[in-house]
VOGU-3710 file (C-alpha; in Angstrom, 3 decimals, decimal comma):
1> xxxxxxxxxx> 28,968/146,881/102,693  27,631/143,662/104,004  24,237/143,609/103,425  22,714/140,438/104,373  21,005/140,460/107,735  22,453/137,441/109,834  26,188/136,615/109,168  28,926/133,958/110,979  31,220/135,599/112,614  35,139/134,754/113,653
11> xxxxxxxxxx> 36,858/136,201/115,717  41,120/137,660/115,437  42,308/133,754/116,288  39,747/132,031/113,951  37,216/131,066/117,036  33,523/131,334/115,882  31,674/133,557/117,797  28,191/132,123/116,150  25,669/133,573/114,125  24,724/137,636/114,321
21> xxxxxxxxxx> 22,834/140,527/113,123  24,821/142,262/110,752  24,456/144,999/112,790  25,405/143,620/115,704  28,842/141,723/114,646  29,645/145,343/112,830  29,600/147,152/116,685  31,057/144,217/117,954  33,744/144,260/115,955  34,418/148,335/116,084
31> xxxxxxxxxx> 34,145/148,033/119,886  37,354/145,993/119,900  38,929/148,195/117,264  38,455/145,884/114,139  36,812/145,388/110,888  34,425/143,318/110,073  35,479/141,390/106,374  33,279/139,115/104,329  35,582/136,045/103,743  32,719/133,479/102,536
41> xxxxxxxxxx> 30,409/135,310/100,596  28,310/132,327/98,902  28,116/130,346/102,605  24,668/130,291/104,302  24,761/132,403/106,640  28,119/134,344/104,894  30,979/133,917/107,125  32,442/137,445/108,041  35,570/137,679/110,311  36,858/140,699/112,776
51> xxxxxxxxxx> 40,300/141,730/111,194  42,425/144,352/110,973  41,702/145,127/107,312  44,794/147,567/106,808  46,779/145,276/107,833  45,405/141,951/105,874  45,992/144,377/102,931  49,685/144,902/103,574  50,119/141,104/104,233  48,569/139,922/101,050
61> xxxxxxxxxx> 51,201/142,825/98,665  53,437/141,558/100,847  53,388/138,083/99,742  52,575/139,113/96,207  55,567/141,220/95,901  57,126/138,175/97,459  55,905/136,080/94,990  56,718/138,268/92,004  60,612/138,399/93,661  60,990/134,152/93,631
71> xxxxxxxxxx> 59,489/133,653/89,499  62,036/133,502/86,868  61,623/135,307/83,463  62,554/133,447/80,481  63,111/135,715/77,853  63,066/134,661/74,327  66,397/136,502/72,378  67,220/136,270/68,487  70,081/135,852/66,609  69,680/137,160/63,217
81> xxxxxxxxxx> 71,585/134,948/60,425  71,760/135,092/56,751  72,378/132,469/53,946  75,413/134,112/52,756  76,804/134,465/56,712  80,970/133,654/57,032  83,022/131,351/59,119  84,172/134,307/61,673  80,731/135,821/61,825  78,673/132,915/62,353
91> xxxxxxxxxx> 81,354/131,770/65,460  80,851/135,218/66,470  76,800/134,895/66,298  77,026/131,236/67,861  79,322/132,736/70,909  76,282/134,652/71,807  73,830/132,624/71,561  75,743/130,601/73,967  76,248/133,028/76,328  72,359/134,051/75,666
101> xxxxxxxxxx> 71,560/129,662/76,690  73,950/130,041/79,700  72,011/132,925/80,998  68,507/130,868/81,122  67,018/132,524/77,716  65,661/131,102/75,169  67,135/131,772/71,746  65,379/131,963/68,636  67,760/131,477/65,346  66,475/132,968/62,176
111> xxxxxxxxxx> 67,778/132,837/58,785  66,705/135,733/56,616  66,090/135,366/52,643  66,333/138,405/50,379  65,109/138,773/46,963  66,360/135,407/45,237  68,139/134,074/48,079  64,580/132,299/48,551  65,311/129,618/46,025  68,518/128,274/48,335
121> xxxxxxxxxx> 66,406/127,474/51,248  68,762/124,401/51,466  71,462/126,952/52,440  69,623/128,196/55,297  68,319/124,592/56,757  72,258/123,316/56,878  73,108/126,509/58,449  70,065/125,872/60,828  71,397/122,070/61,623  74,916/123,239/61,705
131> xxxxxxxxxx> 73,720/125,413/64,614  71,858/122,773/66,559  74,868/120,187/66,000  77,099/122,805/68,062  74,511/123,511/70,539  73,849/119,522/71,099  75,803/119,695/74,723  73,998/123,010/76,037  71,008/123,134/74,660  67,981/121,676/73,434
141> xxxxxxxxxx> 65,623/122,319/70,353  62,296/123,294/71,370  60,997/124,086/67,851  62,490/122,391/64,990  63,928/124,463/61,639  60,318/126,193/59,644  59,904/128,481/57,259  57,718/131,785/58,271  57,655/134,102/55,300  60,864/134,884/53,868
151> xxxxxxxxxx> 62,585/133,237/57,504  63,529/130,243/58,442  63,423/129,987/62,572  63,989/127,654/65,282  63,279/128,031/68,496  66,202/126,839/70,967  66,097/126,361/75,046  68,849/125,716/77,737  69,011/122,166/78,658  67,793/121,026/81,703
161> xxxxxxxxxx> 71,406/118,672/82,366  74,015/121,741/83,860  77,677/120,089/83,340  79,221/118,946/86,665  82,306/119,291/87,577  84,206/117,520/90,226  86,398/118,995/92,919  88,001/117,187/95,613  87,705/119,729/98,673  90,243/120,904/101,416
171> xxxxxxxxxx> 87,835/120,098/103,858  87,924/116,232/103,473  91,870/116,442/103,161  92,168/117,535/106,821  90,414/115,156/108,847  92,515/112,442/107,593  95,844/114,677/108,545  94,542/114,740/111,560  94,202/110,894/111,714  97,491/110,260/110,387
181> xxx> 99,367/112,914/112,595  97,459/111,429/115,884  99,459/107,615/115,233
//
């Protein structure tokens, strides 16, 4: 597939062997049981290197799939409200979306308005506020209270800050037992 008629060729290690007839580095490289791969197409002369290509193909899934394994996925979850929403069900609602912040996802809160419930907007932005006034510890707004449509959303992110707690540990107890026991 290489069809320019002088390349530079490497060898396994990296060392350049100099410049060759295509033809030429190609028996070269099947003589020692290799391929030969283009790695530097636009160079002049294209550098080409003897590889095993099977194998450079398993290495590079391999650190793909490694790759894929060590990214986190933020999803984005939504908590349905309405204008008209109670005491219990709204802790309820606000429970999970708690549990959806301490997870890593993102939450978005919308407010629904049906038929004349569209006039009380008001309703819906205090319900919106009241939300991100018990969220203030855990979480952060990422996209402030708008109206969509006949919704009212707001977009709402972990914070950053994770709550510490402190624990003395049994560890550092016994070294100073030790120091007191040894007087």
């Amino acid at each position: 597939m290489i069809r320019v008629p002088q390349v530079r060729v490497l060898d396994v290690d990296g060392n350049q062997l100099g410049i060759m007839v295509t033809r030429e580095a190609l028996q070269a490289a099947e003589g020692a049981g290799l391929d030969l791969v283009e790695i530097s197409p636009t160079a002049n002369p294209p550098v080409c290197r003897m590889m095993d290509y099977g194998k450079y193909k398993y290495q590079l899934s391999k650190k793909a799939k490694d790759a894929k394994k060590k990214q986190t996925v933020v999803l984005v979850k939504e908590m349905k409200l309405r204008g008209k929403t109670e005491e219990h069900d709204f802790q309820f609602k606000l429970r999970n979306v708690k549990r959806f912040l301490a997870e890593g996802n993102k939450v978005r809160v919308t407010i629904t308005f049906k038929g004349r419930e569209i006039t009380h907007t008001g309703l819906g932005m205090g319900m919106l506020k009241r939300v991100a006034e018990e969220l203030k510890e855990t979480a952060v707004i990422e996209a402030p209270p708008k109206m969509e449509g006949r919704a009212m959303t707001m977009l709402v992110a972990p914070s950053a800050i994770k709550p510490q707690t402190t624990t003395v540990a049994p560890a550092s107890a016994a070294p100073q037992q030790a120091v007191a026991e040894s007087k």
